[in-house]
N, CA, C and O of each residue as an XYZ file, in Angstrom:
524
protein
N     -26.646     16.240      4.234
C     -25.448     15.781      4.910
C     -25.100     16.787      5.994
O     -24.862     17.913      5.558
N     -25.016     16.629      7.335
C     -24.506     17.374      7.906
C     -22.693     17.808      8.053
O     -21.760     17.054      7.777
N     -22.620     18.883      8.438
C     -21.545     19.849      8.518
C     -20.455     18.606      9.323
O     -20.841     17.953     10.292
N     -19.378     18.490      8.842
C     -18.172     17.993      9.136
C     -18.178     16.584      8.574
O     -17.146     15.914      8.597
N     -19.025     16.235      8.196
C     -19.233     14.550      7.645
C     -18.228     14.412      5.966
O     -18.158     15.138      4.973
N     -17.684     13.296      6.298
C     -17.355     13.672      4.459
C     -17.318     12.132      4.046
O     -17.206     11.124      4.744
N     -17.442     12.287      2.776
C     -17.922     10.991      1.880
C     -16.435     11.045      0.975
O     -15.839     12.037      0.556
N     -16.072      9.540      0.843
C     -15.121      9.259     -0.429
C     -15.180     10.140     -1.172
O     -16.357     10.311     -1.490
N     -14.284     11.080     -1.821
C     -14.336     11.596     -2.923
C     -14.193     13.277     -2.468
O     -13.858     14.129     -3.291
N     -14.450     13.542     -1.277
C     -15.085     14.509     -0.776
C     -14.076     15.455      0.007
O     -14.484     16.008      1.029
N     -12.549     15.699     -0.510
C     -11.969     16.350      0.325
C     -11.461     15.791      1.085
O     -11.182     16.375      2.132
N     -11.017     14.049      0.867
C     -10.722     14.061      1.923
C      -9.327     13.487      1.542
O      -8.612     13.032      2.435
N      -8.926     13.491      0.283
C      -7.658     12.594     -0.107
C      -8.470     10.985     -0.614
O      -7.836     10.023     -1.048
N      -9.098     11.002     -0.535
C      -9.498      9.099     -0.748
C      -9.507      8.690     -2.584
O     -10.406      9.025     -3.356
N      -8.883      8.295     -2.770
C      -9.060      7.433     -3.992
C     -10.469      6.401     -3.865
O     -10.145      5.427     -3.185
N     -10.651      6.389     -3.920
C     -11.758      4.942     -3.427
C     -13.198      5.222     -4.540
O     -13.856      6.212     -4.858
N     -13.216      4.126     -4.798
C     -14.176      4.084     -5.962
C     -15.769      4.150     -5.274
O     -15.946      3.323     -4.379
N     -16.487      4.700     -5.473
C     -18.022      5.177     -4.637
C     -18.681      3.874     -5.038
O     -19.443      3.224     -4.321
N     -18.133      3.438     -6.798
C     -19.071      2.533     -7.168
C     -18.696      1.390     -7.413
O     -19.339      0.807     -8.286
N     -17.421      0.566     -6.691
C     -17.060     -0.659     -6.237
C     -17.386     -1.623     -5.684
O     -17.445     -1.441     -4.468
N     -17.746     -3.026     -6.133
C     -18.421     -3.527     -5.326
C     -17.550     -3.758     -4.070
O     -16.339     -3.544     -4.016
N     -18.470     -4.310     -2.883
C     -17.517     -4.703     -1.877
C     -16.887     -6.004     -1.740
O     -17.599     -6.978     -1.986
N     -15.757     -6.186     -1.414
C     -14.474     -7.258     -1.520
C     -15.631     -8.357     -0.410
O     -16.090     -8.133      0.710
N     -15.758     -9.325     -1.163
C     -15.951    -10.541     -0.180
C     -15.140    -11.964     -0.587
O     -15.394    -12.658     -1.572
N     -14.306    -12.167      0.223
C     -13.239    -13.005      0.080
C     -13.709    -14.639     -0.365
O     -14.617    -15.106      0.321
N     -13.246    -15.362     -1.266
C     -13.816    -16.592     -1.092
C     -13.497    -17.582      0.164
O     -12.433    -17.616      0.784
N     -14.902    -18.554      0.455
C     -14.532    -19.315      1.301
C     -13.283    -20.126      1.067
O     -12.796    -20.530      2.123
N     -12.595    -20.494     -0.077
C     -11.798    -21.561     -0.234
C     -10.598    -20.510     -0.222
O      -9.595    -21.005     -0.737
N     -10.379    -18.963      0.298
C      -8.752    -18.642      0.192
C      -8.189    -18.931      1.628
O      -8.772    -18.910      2.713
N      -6.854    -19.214      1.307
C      -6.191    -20.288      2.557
C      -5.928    -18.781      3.384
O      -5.736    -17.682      2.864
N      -5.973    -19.037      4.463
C      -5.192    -17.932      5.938
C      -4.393    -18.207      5.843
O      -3.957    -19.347      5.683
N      -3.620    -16.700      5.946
C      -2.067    -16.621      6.144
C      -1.995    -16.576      7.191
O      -2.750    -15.884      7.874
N      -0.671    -17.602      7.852
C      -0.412    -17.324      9.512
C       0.711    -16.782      9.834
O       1.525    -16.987      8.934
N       1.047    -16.324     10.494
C       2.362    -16.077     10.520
C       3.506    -17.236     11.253
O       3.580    -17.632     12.416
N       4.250    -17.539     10.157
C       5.143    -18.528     10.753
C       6.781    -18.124     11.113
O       7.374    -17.173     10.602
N       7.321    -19.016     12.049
C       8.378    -18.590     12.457
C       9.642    -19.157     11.630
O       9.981    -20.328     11.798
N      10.558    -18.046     10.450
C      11.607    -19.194      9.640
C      12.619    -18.982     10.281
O      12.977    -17.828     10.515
N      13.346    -20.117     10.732
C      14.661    -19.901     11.206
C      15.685    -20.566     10.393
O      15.649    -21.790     10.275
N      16.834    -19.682      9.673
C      17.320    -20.138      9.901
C      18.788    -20.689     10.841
O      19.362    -20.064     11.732
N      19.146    -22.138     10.252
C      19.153    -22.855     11.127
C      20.877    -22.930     11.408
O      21.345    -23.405     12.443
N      21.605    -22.441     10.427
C      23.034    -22.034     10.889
C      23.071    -21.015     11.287
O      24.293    -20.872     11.338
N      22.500    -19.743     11.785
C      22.490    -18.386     11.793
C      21.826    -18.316     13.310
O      22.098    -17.214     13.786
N      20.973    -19.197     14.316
C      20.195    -18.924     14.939
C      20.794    -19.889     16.305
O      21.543    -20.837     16.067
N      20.477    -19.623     17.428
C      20.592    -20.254     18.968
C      19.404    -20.211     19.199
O      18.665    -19.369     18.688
N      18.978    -21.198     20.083
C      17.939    -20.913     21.108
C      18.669    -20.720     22.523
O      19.778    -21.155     22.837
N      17.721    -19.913     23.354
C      18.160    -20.036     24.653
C      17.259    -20.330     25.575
O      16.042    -20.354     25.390
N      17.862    -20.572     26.638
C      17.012    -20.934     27.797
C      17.272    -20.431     29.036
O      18.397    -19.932     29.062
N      16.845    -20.376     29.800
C      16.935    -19.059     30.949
C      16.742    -20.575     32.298
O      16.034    -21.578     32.392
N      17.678    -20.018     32.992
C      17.413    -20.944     34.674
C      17.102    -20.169     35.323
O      17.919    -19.419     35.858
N      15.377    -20.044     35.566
C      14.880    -19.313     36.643
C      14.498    -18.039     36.425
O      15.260    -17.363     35.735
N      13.292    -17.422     36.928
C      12.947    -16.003     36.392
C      13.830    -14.859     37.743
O      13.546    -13.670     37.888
N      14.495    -15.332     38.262
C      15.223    -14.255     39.228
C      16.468    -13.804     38.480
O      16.785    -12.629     38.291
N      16.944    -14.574     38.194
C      18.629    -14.178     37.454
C      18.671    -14.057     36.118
O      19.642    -13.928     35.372
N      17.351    -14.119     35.859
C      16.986    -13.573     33.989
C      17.599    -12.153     33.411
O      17.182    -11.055     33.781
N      18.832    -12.378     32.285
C      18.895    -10.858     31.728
C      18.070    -10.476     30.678
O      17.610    -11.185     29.783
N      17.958     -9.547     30.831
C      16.886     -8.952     29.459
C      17.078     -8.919     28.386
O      18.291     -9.089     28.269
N      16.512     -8.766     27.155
C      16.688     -8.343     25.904
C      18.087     -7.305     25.768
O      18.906     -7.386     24.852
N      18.125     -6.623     26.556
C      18.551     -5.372     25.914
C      20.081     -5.578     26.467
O      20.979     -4.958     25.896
N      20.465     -6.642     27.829
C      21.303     -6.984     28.213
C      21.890     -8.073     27.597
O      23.111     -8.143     27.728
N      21.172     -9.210     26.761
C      21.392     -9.815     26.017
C      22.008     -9.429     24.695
O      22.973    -10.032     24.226
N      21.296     -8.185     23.983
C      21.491     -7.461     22.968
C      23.369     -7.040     23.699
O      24.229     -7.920     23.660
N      23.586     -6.057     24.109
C      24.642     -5.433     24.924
C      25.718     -6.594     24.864
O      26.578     -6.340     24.021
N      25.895     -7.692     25.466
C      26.389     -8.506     25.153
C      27.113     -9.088     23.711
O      28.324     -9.074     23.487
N      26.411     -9.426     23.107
C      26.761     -9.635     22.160
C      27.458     -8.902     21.201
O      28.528     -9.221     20.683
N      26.498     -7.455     20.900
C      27.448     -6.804     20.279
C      28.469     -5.751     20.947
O      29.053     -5.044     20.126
N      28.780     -5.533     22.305
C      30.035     -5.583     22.824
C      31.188     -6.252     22.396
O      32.261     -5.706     22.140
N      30.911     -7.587     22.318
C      31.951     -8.290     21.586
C      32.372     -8.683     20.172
O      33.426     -9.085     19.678
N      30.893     -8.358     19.612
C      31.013     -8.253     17.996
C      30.757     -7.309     16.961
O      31.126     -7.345     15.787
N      30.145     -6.547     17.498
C      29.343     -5.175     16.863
C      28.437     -5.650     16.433
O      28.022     -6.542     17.173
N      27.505     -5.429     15.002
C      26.588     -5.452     14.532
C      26.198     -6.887     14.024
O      26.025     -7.306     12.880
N      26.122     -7.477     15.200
C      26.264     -9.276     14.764
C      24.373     -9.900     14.636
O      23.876    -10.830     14.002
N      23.852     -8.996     15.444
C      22.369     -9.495     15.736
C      21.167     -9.290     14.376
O      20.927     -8.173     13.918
N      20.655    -10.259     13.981
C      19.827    -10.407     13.174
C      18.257     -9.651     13.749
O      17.523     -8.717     13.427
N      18.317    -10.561     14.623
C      17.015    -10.830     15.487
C      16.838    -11.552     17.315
O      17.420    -12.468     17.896
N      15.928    -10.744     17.659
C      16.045    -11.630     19.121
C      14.948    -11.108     19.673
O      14.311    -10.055     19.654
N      14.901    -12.876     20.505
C      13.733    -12.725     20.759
C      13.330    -13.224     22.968
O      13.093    -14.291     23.534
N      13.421    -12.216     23.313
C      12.872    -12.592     24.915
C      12.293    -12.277     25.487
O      12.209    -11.121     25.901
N      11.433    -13.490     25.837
C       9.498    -13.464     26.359
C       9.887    -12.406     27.515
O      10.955    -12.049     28.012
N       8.543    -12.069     27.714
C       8.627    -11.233     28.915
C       8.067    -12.273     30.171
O       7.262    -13.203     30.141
N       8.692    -11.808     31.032
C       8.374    -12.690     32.228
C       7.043    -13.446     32.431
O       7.040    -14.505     33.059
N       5.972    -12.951     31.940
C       4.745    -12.910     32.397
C       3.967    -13.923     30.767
O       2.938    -14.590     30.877
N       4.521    -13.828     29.817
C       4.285    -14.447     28.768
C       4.632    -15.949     28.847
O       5.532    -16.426     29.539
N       3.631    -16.754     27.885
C       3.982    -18.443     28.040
C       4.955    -18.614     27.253
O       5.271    -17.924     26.283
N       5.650    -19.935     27.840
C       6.840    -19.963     27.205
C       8.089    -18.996     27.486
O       8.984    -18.806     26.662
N       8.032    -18.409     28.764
C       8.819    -17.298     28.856
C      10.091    -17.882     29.608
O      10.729    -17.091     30.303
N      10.489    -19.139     29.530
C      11.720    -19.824     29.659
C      13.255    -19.588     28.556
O      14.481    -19.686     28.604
N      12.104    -19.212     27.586
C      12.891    -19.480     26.163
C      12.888    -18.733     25.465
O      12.021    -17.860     25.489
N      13.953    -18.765     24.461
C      14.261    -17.305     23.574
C      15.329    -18.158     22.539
O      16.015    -19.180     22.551
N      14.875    -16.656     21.353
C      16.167    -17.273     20.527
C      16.782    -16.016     19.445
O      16.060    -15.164     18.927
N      17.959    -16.104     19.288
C      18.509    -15.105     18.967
C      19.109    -15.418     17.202
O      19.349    -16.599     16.951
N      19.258    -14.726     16.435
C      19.715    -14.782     15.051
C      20.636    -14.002     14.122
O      20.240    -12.967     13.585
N      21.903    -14.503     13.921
C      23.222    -13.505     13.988
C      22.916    -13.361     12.472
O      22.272    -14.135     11.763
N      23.585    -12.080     12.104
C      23.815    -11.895     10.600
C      24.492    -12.944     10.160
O      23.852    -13.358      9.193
N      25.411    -13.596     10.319
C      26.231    -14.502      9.589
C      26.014    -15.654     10.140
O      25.510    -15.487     11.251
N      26.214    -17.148      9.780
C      26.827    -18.176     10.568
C      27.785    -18.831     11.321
O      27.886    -19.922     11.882
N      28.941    -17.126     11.052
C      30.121    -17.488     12.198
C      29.758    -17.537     13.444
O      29.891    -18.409     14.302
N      29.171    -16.254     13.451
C      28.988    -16.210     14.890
C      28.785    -17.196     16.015
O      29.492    -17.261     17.021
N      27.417    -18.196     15.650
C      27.001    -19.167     16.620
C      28.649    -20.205     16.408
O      29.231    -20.440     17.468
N      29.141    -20.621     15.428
C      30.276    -21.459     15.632
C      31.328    -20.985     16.339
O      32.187    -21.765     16.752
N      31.394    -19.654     16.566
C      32.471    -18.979     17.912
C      32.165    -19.491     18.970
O      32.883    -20.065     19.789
N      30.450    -19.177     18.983
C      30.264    -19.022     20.560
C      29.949    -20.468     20.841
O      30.396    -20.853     21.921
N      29.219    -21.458     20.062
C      29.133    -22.737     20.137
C      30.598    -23.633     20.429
O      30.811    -24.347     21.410
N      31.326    -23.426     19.526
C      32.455    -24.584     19.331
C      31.403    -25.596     18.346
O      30.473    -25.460     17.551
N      32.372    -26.879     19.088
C      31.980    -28.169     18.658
C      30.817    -28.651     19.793
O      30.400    -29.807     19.868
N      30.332    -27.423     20.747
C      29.706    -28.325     21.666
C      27.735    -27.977     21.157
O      27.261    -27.426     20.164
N      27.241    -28.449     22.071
C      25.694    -29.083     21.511
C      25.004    -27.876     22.517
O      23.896    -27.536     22.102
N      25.372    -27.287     23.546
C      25.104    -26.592     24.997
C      25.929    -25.708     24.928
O      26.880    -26.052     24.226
N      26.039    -24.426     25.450
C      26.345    -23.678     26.070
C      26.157    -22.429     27.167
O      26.286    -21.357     26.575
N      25.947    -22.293     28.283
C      26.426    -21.785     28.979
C      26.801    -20.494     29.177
O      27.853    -20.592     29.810
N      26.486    -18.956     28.957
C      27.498    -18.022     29.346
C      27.045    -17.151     30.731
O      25.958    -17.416     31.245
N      27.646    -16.429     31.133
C      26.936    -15.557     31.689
C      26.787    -13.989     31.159
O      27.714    -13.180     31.117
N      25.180    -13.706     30.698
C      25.368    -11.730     30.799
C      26.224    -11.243     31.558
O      27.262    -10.682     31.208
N      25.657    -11.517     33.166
C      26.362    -10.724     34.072
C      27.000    -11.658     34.905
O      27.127    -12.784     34.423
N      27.504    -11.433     36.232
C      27.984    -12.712     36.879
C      26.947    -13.490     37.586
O      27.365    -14.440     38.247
N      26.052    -13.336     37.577
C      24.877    -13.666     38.001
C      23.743    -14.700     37.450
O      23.048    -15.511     38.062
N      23.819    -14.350     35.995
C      22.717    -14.456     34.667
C      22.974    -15.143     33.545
O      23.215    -14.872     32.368
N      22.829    -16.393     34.412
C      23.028    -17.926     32.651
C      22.225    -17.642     32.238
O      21.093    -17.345     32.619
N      22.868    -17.711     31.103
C      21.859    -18.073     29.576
C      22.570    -19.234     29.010
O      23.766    -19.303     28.723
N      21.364    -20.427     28.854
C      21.977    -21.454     27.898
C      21.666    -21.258     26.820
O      20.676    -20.526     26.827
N      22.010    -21.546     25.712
C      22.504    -21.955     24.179
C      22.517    -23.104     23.764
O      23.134    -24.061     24.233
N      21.886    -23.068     22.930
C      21.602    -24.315     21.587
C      21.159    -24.176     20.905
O      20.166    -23.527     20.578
N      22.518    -25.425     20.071
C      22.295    -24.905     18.565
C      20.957    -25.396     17.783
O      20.259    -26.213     18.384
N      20.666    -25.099     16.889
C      19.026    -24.349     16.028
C      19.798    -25.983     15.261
O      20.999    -26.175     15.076
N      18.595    -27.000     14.929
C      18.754    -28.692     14.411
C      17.931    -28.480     13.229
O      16.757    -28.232     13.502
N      18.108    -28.497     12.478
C      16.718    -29.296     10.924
C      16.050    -30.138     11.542
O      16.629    -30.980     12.229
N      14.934    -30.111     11.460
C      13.857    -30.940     11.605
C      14.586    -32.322     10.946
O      15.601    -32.153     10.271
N      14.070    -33.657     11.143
C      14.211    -34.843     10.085
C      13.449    -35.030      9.713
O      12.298    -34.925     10.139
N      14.066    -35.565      8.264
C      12.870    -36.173      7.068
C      12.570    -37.167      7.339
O      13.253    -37.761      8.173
N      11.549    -37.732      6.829
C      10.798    -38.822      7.434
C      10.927    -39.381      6.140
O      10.259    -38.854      5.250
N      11.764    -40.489      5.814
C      11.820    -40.990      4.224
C      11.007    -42.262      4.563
O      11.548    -43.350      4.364
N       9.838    -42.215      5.024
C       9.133    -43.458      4.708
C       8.681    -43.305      2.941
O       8.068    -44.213      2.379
């Protein structure tokens, strides 16, 4: 063995069994994908008019908890250059929140800055299909 090489077992911290067989997965185990859960009282989507007057994440972030403090779950805004980078969606700790900023309406409207709509809408359940 040459000088600096090291083997399982060998100084180097490794637990690892020398005489294990090696892991070969069966064909029939399902892939995990990663899926997106929202939920659906807790969450907005948004939508951006135009990549010039777009505010950022972090101006988006700023926003919000300016007016609420520690209201943000999660959020999410594409970067310019990414597909789908119209759209975003944000996820409050609680379900008050979106009913403040929603109302009773289906749309909303604010501006980050005076410059920088962001629309809002509210997060729907899918429908069941009771055939």
């Amino acid at each position: 063995m040459d000088e600096g090489e090291n083997t399982a077992g060998e100084s180097s911290g490794s637990n690892l069994n020398p005489a294990a067989k090696p892991f070969r997965p069966s064909v029939n185990t399902p892939r995990v994908e990663r899926t997106l859960i929202i939920d659906h009282e807790r969450t907005l989507f948004m939508s951006f008019s135009g990549n010039i007057s777009r505010p950022t994440q972090q101006e988006i972030h700023n926003y919000f908890t300016g007016r609420f403090g520690n209201c943000i779950e999660s959020l999410y805004v594409p970067e310019l250059n990414e597909r789908d980078s119209e759209s975003g969606q944000i996820t409050f700790s609680t379900s008050v929140f979106p009913k403040v900023i929603m109302g009773d309406w289906e749309e909303v409207t604010l501006f980050m800055s005076t410059d920088k709509p962001v629309r809002f809408k509210k997060s729907r359940r899918p429908r069941r299909n009771n055939n």
